[in-house]
C-alpha positions as CSV (number, residue, x, y, z in Angstrom):
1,X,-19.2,-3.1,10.5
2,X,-15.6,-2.9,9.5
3,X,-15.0,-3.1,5.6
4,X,-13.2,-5.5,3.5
5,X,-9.4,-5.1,2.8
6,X,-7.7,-6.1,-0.8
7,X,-4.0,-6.5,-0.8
8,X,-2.3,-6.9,-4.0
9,X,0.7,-7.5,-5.0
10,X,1.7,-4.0,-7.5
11,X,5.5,-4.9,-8.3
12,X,8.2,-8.2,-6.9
13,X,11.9,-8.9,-7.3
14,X,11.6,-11.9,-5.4
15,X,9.4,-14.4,-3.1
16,X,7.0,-13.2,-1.0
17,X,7.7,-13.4,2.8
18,X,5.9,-13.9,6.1
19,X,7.3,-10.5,7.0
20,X,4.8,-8.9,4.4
21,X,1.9,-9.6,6.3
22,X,3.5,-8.3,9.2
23,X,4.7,-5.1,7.5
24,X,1.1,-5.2,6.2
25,X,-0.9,-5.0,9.8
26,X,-0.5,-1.4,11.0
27,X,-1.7,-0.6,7.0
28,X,-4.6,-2.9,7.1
29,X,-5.3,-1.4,10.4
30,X,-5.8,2.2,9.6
31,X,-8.0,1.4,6.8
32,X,-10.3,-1.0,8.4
33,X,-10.7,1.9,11.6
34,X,-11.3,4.8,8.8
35,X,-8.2,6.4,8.9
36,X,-5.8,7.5,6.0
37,X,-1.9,7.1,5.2
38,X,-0.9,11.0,4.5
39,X,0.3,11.4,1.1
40,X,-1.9,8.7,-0.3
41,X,-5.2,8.5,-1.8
42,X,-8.3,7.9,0.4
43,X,-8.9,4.2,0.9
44,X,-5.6,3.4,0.2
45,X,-2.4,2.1,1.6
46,X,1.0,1.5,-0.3
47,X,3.7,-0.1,1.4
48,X,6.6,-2.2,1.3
49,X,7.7,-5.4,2.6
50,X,10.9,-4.9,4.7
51,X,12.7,-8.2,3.7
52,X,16.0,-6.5,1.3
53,X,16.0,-10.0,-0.6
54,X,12.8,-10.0,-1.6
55,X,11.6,-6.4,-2.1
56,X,7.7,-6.9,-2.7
57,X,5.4,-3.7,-3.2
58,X,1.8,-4.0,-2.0
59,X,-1.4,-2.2,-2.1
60,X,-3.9,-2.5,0.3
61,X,-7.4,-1.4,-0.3
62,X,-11.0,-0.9,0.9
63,X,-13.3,-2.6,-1.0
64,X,-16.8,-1.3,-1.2
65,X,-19.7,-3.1,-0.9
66,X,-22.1,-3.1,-3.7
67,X,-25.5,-1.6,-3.1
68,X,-28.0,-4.9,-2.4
69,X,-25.3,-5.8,0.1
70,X,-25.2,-2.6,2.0
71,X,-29.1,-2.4,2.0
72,X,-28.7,-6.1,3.7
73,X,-26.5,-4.8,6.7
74,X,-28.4,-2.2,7.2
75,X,-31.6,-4.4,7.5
76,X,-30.0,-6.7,9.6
């Protein structure tokens, strides 16, 4: 079971784009497949939307399920 991904938006000069969800895949990607972006913390991606104009700083994250969750997937 893959996890769950949070994106958030950590600083903006200007509108965000449909380019940031593009720029966002390959991130969202190596999380959700349990790899890691070197240089950053474990779990974590930092990136940057590409757009000059609009120059929107993201973090994407894995969120971790909480305990009576996990002990449902692993009944199921």
């Amino acid at each position: 079971m893959r996890p769950k991904i949070k994106i958030t938006i950590t600083d903006r000069r200007g509108k965000i784009c449909p380019m940031a969800m593009h720029c966002a895949f390959p991130y969202i990607d190596i999380l959700r497949y349990g790899g890691t972006i070197p240089g950053q913390e474990k779990g974590k991606a930092e990136f940057c939307c590409s757009d000059a104009g609009t120059i929107m700083v993201f973090e994407a994250e894995i969120v971790e399920k909480k305990k009576d969750e996990r002990d449902k997937a692993d009944k199921a």
